[in-house]
Structure formats: structure tokens, C-alpha cells
N, C-alpha and C positions, 0 to 999 in steps of 0.2 A: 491388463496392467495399467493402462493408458487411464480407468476408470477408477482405480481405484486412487491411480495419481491427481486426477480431479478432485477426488470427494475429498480425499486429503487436503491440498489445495482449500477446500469451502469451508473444512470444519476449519482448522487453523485461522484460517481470515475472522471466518465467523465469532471461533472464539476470543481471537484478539481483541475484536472491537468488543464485545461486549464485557472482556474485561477492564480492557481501557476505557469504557464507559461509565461500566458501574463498581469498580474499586472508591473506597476513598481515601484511600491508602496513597501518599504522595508519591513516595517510594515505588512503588510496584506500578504506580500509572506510568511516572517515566521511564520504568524498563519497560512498558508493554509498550508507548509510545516508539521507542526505541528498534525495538523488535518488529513493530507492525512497519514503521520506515524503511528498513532494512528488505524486510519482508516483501514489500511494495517494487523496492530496487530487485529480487530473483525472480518473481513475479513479471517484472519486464523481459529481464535476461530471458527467462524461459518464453516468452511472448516471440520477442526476438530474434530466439537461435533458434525455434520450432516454423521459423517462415524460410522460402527458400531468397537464395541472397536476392532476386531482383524484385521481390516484392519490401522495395525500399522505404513506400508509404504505409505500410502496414509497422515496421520496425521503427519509423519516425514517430508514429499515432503514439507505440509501446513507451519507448521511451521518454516523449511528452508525459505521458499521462503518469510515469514516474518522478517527472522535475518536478511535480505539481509537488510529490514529497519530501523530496530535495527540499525546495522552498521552504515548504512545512518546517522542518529542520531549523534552517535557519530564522524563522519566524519565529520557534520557541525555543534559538538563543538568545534573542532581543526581546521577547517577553518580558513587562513590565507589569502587566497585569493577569488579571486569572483572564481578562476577556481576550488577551492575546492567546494564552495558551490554547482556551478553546479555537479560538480559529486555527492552530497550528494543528489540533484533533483532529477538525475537519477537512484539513485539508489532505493529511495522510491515511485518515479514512477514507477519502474521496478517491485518492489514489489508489488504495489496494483492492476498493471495490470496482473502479472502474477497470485495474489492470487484470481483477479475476474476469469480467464480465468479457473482457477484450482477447485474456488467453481464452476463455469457451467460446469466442466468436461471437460476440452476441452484441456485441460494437464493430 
């Protein structure tokens, strides 16, 4: 079950970014934007609640590594230019790949 719950996990991520990459549909980038943030935020949670309570630095790493999308967030609500958005891209990309890498242990 555990396996199939990963792979799930990779495809979803997977798919996310590459639609939030390659759409150029404005519309559909913000919902995946959206979705992939969110995503990044259960992503933690499940990091988080699968460690036992006194591995507190392991839940601190998880949760970091989800502000980074937090941020993101609000970086492209202050978005003024497309150059800001893309940084707001990358940084909730950055997040949900590092949160997948981090729930398989690989961080």
C-alpha cells in the first residue's frame, strides 16, 4: 500500500510541474500553481506526521522546506512582472520536489 502511495505521490508531483511548465494557458497555470502550493503544504504534513514526535528536526527540515511555498504564494501575489512569477514557479517547484525527495528519505 505504502508503494503504491509513493508512486502516486511522483506521478501527481510529476505531473503538476510539467503542466505548470508547459500550459500556456494563463488560466490553468494559476490553478496548477495553486494546486502544486497546496500540494507541497500535504506533502509536509504527510513528512511530518509519518516521523515519530521526538524526531523534531526531521518535522522542522519538512516544514521549512514547505515555507519556501508559502513564500512562493506570496511572491505571486506581489508579482508585477512575468519575471516575478517565474520565481514564485520555482520556488513552489522547489518545494514540492524537495518535500517528495524528503518524505522518500532521500534528504
Amino acid at each position: 500500500m505504502i508503494l503504491v502511495l509513493f508512486i502516486a505521490i511522483s506521478v501527481v508531483s510529476g505531473l503538476g510541474i510539467l503542466f505548470l511548465l508547459l500550459t500556456k494557458n494563463e488560466k490553468v497555470k494559476k490553478g496548477m500553481y495553486y494546486f502544486l502550493a497546496v500540494w507541497g503544504l500535504v506533502i509536509a504534513w504527510l513528512t511530518s506526521s509519518s516521523l515519530p514526535n521526538n524526531y523534531m528536526n526531521g518535522k522542522l527540515i519538512a516544514w521549512g522546506i514547505s515555507a519556501l511555498g508559502v513564500v512562493g504564494i506570496f511572491v505571486y501575489l506581489k508579482a508585477g512582472s512575468k519575471g516575478q512569477r517565474q520565481i514564485a514557479y520555482a520556488m513552489v517547484i522547489v518545494s514540492v520536489v524537495a518535500g517528495v525527495m524528503r518524505l522518500f528519505g532521500l534528504i
